[in-house]
N, C-alpha and C positions, 0 to 999 in steps of 0.2 A: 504494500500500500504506500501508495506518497504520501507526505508529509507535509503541510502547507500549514506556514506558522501562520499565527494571527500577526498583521501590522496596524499600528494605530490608526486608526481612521482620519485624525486629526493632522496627524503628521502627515498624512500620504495628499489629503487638502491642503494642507498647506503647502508640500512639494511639489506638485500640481500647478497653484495661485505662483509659487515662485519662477518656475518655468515658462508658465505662459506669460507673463510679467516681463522676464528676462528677454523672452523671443519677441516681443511686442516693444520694448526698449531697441532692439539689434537691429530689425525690420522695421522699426520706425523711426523715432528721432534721430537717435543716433548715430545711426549707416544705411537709412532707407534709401536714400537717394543715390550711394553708390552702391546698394543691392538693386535696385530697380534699373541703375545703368548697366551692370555685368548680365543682370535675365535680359537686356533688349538686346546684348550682343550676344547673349547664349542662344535667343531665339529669333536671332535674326529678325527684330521688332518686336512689336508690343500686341501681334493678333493674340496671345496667350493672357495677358489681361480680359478682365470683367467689363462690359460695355459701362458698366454703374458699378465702382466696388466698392462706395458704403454699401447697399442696397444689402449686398450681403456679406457684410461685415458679420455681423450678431451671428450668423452660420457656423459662418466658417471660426468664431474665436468658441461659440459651442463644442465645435468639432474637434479642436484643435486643445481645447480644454480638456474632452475624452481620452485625450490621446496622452495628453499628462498627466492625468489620471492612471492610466495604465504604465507608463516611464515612472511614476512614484512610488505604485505602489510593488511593481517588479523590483526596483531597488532598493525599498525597505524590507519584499522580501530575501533579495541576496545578501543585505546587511545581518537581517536574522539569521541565515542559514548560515553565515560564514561566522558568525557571533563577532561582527566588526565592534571593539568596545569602544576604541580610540577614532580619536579624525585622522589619526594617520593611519591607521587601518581602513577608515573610511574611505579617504583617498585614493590609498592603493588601491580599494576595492575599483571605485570610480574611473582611476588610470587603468585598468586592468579591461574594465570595460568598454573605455574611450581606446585604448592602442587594439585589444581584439577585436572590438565587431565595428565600433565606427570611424575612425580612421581607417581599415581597409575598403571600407564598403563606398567611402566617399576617393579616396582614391583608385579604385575600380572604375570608379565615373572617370577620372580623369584620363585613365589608360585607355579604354575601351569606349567611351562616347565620346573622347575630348576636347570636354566639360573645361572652359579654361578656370586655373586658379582664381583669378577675378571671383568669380561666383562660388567657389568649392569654400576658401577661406571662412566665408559667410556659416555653410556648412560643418565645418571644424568648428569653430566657435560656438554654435548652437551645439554641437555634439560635445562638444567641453563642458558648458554651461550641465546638457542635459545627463551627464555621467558624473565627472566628477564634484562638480559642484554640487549638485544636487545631491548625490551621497553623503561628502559631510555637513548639508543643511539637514539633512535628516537624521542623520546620527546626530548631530548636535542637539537635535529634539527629542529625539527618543521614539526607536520603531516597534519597541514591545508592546 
């Protein structure tokens, strides 16, 4: 039988609010406009934009909040399972997860769609954010 600990409900909302928070800062104020210039040379213009994208904003940050939902609370349960107690356990845990699955996966774009850095950078940083960082906000709260 598997084994699937409990993780805080609290925590996992809250890592969740910080994620989508964090990707809503990177994609907006602070590097929108040179994310939105690297996607019009990724996609050779801007047909891949929303005719109206307020219109469905409130969707897509639904959507996008489910999704950190599930990013929070999968890493509060590897924080459990590993019995990460420190933030530099946490860490590692978070770099463990950012050099295995998301750093290859975004540099596989690079190799095989070539996806220029321009836009991958973007990608890295979000996949930082949403590994490591997020691990030890979580650990620092507490996932039991």
């Amino acid at each position: 039988m598997i084994y699937v600990p409990h993780v805080d409900h609290t925590t996992v909302a809250t890592g969740a609010i910080f994620v989508l928070l964090s990707l809503s800062l990177q994609y907006g104020p602070l590097f929108g406009q040179s994310w939105l210039a690297a996607m019009k040379r990724d996609k050779n213009g801007d047909h891949w934009m929303q005719k109206d994208p307020k219109a469905s904003l409130p969707g897509l940050f639904l959507k996008e909040f489910l999704l950190s939902l599930c990013k929070a609370w999968t890493t509060g349960l590897l924080l459990n399972l590993t019995q990460a107690g420190t933030i530099l356990q946490a860490a590692q845990l978070g770099a463990f997860l950012f050099f295995g699955t998301v750093a290859p996966a975004i540099t596989s774009e690079y190799l095989w769609e070539k996806r220029g850095m321009d836009l991958l950078r973007f990608k890295y940083l979000s996949g930082f954010v949403s590994t490591v960082l997020l691990s030890v906000l979580m650990n620092s709260l507490g996932t039991a």
